[in-house]
C-alpha positions in Angstrom: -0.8 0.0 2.9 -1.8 1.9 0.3 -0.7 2.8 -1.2 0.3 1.4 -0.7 -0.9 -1.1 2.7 -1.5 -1.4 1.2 1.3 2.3 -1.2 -1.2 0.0 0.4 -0.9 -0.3 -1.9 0.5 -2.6 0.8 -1.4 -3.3 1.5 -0.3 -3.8 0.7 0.9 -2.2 0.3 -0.2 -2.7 0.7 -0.6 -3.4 1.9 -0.5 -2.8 1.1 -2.7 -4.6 1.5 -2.8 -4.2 -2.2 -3.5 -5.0 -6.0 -6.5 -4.8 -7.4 -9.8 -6.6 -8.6 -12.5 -5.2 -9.6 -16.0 -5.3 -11.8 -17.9 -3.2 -14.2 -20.5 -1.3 -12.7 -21.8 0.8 -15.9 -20.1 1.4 -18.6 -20.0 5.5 -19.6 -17.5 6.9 -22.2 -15.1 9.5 -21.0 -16.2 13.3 -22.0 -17.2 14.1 -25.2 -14.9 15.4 -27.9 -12.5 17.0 -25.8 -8.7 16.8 -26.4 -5.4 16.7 -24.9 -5.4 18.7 -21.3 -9.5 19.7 -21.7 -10.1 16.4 -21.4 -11.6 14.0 -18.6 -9.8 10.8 -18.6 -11.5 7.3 -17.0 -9.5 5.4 -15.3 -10.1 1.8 -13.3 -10.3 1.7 -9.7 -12.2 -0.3 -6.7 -14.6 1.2 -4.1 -12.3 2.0 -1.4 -12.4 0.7 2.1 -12.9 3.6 3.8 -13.6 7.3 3.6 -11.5 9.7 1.9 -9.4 10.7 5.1 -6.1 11.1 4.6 -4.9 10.0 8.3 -7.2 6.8 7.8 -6.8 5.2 4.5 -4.1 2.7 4.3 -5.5 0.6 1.3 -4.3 1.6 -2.6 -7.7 2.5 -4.2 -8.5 5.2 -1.4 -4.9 6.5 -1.6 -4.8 6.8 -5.1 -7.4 9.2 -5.0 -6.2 10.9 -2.0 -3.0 11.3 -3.6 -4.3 13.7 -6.6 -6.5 16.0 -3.9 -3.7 16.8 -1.1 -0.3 18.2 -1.6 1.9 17.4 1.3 5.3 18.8 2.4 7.4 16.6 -0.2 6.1 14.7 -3.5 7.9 12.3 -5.6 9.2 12.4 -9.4 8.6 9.5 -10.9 11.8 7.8 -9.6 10.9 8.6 -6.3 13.1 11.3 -5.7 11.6 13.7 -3.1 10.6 16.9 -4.4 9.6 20.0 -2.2 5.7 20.7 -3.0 4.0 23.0 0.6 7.6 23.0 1.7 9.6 25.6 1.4 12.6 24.2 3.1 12.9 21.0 5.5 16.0 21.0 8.1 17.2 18.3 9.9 19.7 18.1 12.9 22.7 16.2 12.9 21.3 13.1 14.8 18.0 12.9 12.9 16.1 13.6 15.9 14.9 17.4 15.2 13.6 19.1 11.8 12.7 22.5 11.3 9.9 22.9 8.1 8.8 25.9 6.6 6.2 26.6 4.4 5.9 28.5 1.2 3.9 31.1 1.0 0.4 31.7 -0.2 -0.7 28.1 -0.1 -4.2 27.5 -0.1 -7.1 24.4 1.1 -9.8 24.4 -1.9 -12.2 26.1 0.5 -10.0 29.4 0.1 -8.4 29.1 3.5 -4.8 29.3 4.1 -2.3 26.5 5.0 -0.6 26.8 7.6 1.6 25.3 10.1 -1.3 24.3 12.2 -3.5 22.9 9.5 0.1 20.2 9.6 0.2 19.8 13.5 -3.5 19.8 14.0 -4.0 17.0 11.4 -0.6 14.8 12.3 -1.9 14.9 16.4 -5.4 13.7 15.0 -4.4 10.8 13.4 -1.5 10.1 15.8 -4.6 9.7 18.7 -5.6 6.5 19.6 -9.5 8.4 20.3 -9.6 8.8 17.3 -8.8 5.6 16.0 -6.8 6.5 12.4 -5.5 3.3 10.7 -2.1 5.7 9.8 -1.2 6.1 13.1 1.7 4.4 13.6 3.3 6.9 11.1 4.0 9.1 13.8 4.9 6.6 16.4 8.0 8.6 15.5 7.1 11.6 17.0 7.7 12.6 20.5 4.6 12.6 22.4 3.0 9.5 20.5 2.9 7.2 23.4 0.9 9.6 25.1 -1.5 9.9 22.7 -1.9 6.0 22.9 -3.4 6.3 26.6 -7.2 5.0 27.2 -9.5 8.0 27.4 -7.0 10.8 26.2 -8.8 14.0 24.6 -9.5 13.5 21.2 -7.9 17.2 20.2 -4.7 16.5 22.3 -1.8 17.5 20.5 1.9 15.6 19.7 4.4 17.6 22.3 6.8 16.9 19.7 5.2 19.4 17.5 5.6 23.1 17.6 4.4 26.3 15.6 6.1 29.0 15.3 4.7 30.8 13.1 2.0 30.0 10.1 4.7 29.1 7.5 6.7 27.4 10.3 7.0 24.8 13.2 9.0 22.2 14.1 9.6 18.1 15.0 10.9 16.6 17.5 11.5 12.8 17.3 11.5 10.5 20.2 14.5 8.5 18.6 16.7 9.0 15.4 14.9 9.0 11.6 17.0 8.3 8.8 14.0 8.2 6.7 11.5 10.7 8.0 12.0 13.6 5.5 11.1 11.0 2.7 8.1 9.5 5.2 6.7 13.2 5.0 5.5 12.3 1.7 3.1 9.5 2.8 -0.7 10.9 2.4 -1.2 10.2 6.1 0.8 13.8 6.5 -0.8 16.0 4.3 -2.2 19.4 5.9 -6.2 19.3 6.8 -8.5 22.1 6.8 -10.5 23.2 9.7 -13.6 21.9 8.2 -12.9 18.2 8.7 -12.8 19.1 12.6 -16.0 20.1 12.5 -17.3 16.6 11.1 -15.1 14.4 10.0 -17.4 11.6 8.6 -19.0 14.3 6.3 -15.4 15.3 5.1 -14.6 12.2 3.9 -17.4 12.1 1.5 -16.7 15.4 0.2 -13.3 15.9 0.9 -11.6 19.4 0.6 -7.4 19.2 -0.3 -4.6 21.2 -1.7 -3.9 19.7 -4.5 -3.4 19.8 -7.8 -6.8 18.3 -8.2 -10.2 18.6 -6.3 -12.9 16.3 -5.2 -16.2 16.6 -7.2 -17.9 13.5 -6.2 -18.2 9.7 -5.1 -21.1 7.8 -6.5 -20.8 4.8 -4.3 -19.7 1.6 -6.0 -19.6 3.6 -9.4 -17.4 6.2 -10.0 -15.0 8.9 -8.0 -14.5 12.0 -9.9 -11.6 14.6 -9.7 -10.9 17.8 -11.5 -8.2 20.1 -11.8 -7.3 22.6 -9.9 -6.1 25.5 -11.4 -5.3 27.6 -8.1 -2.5 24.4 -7.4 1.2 26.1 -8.6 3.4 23.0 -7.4 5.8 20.6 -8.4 3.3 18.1 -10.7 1.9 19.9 -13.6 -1.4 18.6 -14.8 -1.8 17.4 -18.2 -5.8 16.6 -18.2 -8.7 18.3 -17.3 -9.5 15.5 -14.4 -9.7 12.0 -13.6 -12.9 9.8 -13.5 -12.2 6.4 -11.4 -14.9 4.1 -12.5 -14.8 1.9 -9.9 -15.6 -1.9 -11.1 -16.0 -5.6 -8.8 -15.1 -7.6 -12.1 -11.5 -7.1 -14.0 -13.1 -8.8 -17.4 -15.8 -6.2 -17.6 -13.5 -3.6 -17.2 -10.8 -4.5 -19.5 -14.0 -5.6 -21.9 -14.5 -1.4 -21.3 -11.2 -0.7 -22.2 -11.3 -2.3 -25.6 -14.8 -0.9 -26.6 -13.7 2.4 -25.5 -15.7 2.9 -22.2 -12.9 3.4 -20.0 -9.4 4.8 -20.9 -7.2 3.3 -18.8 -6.5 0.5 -16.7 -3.3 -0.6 -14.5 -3.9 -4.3 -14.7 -5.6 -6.6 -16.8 -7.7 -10.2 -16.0 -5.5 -13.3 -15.9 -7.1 -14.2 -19.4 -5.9 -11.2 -20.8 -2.6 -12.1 -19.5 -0.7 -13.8 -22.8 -2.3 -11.7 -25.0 -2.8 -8.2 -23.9 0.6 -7.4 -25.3 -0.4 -7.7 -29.0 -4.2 -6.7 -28.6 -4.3 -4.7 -31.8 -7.5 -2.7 -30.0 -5.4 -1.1 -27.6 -2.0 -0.1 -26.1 -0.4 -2.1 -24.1 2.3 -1.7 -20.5 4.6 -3.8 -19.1 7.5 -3.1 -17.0 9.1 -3.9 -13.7 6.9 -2.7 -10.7 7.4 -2.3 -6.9 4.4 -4.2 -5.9 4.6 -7.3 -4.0 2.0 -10.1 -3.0 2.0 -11.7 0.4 0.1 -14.7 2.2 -0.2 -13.9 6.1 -0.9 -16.1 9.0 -4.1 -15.2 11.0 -2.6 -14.2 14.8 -3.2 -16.9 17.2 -3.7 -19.8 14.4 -3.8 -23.3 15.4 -0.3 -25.2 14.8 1.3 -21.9 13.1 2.6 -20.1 15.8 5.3 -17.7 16.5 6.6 -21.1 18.5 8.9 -24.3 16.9 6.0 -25.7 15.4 4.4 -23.2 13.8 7.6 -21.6 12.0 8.7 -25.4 10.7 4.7 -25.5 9.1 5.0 -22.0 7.7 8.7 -22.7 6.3 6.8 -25.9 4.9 4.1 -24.2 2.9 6.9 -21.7 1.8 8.5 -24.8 0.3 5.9 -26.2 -1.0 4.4 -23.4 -3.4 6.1 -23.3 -6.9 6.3 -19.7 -7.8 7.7 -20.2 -11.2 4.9 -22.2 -12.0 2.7 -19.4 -11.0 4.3 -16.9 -12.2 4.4 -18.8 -15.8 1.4 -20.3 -15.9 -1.2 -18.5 -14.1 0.4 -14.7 -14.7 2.0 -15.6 -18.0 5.2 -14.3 -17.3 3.8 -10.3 -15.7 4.8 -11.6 -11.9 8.5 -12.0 -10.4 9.2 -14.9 -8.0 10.0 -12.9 -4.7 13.5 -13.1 -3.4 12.7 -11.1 -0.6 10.5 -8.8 1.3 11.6 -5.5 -1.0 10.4 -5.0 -4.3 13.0 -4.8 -7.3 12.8 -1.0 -7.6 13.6 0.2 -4.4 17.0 0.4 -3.0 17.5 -2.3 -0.5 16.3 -5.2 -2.5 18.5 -7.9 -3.0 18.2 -11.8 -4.2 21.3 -12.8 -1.7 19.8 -13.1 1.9 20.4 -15.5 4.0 17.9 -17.8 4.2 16.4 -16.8 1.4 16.0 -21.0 0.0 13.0 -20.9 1.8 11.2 -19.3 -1.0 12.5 -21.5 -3.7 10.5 -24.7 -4.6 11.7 -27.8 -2.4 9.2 -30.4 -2.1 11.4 -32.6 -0.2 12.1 -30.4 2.3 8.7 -29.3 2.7 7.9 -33.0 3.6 10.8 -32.8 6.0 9.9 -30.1 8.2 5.9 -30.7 8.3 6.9 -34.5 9.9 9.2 -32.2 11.7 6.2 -30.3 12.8 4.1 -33.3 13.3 6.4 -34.8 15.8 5.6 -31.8 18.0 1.8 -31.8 17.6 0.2 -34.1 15.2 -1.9 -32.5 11.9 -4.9 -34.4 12.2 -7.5 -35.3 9.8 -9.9 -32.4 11.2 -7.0 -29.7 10.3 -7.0 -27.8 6.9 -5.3 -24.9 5.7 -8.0 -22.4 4.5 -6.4 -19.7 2.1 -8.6 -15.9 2.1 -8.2 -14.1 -1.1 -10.4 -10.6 -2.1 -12.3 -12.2 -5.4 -12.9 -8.9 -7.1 -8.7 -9.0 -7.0 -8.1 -11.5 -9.5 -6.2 -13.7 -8.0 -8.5 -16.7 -7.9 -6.2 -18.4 -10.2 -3.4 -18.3 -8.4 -5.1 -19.3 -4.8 -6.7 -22.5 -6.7 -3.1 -23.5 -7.4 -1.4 -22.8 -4.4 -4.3 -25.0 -2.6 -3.3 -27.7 -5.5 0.2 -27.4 -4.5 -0.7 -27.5 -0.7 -2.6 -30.1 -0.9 0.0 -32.7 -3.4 2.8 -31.9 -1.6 2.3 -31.7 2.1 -0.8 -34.4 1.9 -3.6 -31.8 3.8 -6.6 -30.2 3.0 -6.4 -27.1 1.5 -9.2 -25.1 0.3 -9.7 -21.5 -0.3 -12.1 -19.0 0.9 -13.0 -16.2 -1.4 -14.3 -13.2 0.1 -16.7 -11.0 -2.0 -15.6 -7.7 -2.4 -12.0 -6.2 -0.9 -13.8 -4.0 1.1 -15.3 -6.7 3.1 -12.1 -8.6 3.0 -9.9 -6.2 4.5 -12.9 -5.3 7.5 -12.7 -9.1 8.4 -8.5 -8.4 8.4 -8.8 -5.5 10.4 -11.2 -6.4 12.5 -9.3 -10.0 13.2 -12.4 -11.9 12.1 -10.5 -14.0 9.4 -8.9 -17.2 10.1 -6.5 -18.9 8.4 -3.9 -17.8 5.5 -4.6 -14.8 4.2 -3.9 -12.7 0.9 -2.1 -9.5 1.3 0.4 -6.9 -0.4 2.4 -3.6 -0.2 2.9 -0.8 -2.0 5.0 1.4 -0.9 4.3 4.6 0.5 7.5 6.4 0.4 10.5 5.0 -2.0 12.7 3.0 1.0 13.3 -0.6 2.0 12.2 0.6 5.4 8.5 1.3 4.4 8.4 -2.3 3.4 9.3 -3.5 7.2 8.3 -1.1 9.9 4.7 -0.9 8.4 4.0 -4.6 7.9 6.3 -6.4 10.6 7.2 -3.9 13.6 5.6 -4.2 17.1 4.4 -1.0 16.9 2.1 -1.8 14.0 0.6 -4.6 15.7 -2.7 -4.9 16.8 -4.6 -2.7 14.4 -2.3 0.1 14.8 -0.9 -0.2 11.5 -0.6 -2.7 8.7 0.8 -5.4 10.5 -2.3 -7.7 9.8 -0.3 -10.8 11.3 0.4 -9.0 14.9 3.5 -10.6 14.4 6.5 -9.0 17.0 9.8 -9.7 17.6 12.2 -7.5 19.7 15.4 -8.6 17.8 13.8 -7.5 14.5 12.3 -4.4 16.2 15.6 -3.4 17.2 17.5 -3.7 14.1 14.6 -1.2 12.6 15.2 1.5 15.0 19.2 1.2 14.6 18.9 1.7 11.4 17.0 4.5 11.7 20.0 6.4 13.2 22.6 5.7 11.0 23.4 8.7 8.3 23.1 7.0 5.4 20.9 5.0 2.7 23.3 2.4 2.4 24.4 2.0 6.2 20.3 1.1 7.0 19.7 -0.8 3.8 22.5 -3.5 5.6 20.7 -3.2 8.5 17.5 -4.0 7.0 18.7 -6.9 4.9 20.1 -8.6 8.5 16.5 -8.0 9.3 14.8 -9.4 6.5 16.8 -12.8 7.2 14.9 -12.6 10.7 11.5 -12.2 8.6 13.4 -15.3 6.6 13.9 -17.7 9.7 10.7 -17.4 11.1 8.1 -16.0 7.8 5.0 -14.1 10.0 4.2 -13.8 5.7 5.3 -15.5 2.6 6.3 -13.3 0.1 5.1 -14.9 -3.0 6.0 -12.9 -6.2 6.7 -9.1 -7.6 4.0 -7.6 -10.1 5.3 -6.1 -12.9 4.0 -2.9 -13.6 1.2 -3.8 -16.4 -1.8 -2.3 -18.3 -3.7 -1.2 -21.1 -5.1 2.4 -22.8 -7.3 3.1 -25.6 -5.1 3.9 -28.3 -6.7 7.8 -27.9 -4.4 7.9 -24.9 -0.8 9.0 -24.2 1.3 9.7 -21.4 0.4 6.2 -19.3 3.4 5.2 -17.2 3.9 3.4 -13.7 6.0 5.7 -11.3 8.2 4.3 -8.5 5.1 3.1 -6.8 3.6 1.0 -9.2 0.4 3.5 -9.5 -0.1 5.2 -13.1 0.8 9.1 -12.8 -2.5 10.5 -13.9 -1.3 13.7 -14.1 1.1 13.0 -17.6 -2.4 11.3 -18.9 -4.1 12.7 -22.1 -6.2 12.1 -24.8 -5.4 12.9 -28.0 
């Protein structure tokens, strides 16, 4: 998701869907002679897919915004430790299965109203209704009363039985099954609080968007720039530093990090792959680079030909595992920025490991990629009219590294390989949701909340399947959904992390994606700038930006 799908992104997310692309679209310095926190900071983004509501954006560039504009129950330090923020105090029962949340007081919407319990249950029971069609959704799949919210024809303003007010600065949760993980979940931006306004037209809110925040909306100039100021009502946990953030939003990475060096944008969180061996020693700017939480994906179009969740198509996707050479990618193309994945959990998270079983599979064997595709082909034959087709967003940057892995396709397995760039990420991930693209397909995550379980449920669980979450592959399996909801009961990090890892060695055995490699966290300032990090979720925290 987004983030992250995303976090994003996820996608990538990442989502996760996730990392970015992008292109100048005018150039315009940041404000004028201002300093330190009365200054406007400008800062690289893409046009996001969707409109900025909370409850439907799953992709990173609309989260990243959203992110800055709505305070939610919990928020995260940079090491992803939660952090109370609207809460007051968050109890859970002994099982995980019942929380009791209340507020603190004098919490306020940018519109002057209050926050209240409601403006929480209201908004989760809105996105958590299949009427009303929210990509986050399957967030609160968790709550009890979410299967009937899934039912053809139910009223767009019913309401989540598991939620229940009890007064305006409290209410409580009721979980259909055990959460180990749902007090950290509850800082995702798919559970912020939303103002009454947005019920009265919710396609109007989400170009003008009201939060609670420690910044607010001013304005979205479509395929130029998003603009956020700060707010000085906001009195929580992240404490401002500038007087806003400008997202020039760009379709080309060169002509933004061309901006960066001229001093017509301040900063940006990645740079073009020609940048790559030398952005660390550009004497025009300062530089970034440190391990990240990001990881990029290729997914398998549901229903493609010959790659099946069936003998066949898991011996040709263990194949094309095999046959891509990630160090070579991550040393030639990304000069050294990228990670050769290991697994399906980025390094910084807890959970991630390099010991699975299975885990050969995403190590460069050209052998025994030639071994299982004649495997494959003794079930159903590749035939001359077959290719593998490989969709990538080309305002993402990544055109490099898709060339190459149709290179490596193509020498080592002996088919056609080609690739499909899609213009704009926007357009790429409609075609994804909308199940239009077919083939082998780029995707990402970044995470939405700091646990190996944001990596799995989101991406590979049934219940994300079919566009009710980020599960672009509609891959299900009952043996892997299972492990995800025992692990959800257990009472401790480091009981469901094992449980997790035994089901990343199902996602190992039978790859619905191929993890391909872990981003560092990279990028560049004007040297006017200080205070640019990465946090736990790869995105820079805007907030500790200034300019000197």
């Amino acid at each position: 998701m987004k983030k992250h799908l995303f976090k994003s992104m996820v996608g990538a997310v990442a989502a996760l869907s996730l990392s970015f692309g992008l292109a100048a679209c005018g150039s315009g310095g940041s404000s004028s002679g201002a300093t330190g926190e009365k200054s406007i900071v400008t800062v690289y983004n893409v046009e996001p897919q969707n409109k900025m509501i909370p409850g439907n954006v799953n992709e990173n560039a609309g989260a990243r915004v959203l992110d800055l504009i709505f305070a939610g129950l919990v928020t995260f330090d940079p090491n992803g430790i939660p952090q109370n923020e609207v809460a007051q105090s968050i109890k859970a029962s002994k099982n995980n299965t019942f929380f009791t949340i209340n507020l603190k007081s004098g919490w306020k919407f940018n519109d002057g109203t209050p926050v209240t319990a409601s403006s929480f249950t209201k908004a989760w029971s809105y996105t958590a209704n299949a009427t009303n069609a929210q990509l986050n959704a399957s967030f609160f799949s968790v709550i009890k009363g979410y299967d009937a919210l899934q039912r053809k024809g139910v009223s767009p303003q019913a309401q989540l039985s598991g939620l229940k007010v009890v007064n305006d600065r409290t209410f409580t949760v009721e979980l259909n099954k055990p959460s180990q993980v749902f007090s950290i979940m509850l800082g995702y931006i798919a559970f912020v609080p939303m103002p009454e306004s947005f019920y009265k037209d919710p396609k109007a809110f989400g170009e003008n968007p009201v939060g609670d925040g420690p910044y607010k909306f001013k304005s979205w100039t479509h395929n130029r720039s998003i603009e956020v100021v700060r707010n000085k009502d906001y009195h929580g946990f992240l404490k401002p530093k500038n007087a806003g953030i400008t997202f020039k939003i760009y379709t080309d990475k060169e002509s933004a990090y061309s901006d960066v060096r001229s001093g017509n944008l301040d900063v940006m969180d990645t740079v073009p792959t020609s940048a790559l061996r030398t952005f660390r020693t550009d004497t025009s700017l300062k530089s970034y680079n440190k391990a990240g939480s990001r990881i990029e994906t290729v997914t398998f179009s549901p229903n493609l030909k010959h790659f099946g969740n069936d003998k066949e198509g898991i011996l040709r996707r263990r194949a094309v595992s095999l046959a891509i050479d990630r160090q070579q990618i991550a040393s030639k193309v990304f000069s050294g920025v990228v990670t050769p994945a290991t697994d399906f959990v980025s390094p910084p998270i807890s959970g991630h490991t390099d010991k699975l079983k299975g885990a050969d599979v995403l190590t460069y064997n050209p052998s025994e990629a030639k071994k299982l595709w004649a495997q494959a082909n003794a079930i159903s034959p590749w035939t001359s009219s077959d290719s593998i087709v490989l969709s990538y967003n080309s305002d993402g940057g990544t055109k490099d590294v898709f060339d190459a892995i149709a290179n490596q396709l193509t020498n080592t397995l002996k088919v056609k390989a080609t690739t499909n760039p899609v213009a704009t990420f926007n357009e790429f991930r409609n075609e994804i949701n909308q199940r239009k693209l077919v083939g082998v397909f780029r995707t990402g995550w970044m995470p939405d909340y700091p646990s190996a379980e944001d990596y799995l449920n989101p991406i590979y669980s049934s219940e994300a399947a079919d566009g009710k979450g980020s599960n672009d592959g509609d891959y299900k399996n009952p043996k892997f959904d299972a492990i995800l909801s025992q692990a959800a009961g257990v009472s401790s990090t480091a009981e469901a992390n094992k449980l997790y890892q035994q089901g990343e060695e199902i996602l190992l055995a039978e790859l619905p994606t191929i993890p391909l490699y872990y981003y560092n966290n990279y990028g560049v300032t004007t040297s006017g700038v200080s205070g640019y990090y990465q946090g736990w979720d790869s995105v820079p925290r805007y907030e500790d930006l200034q300019k000197n």
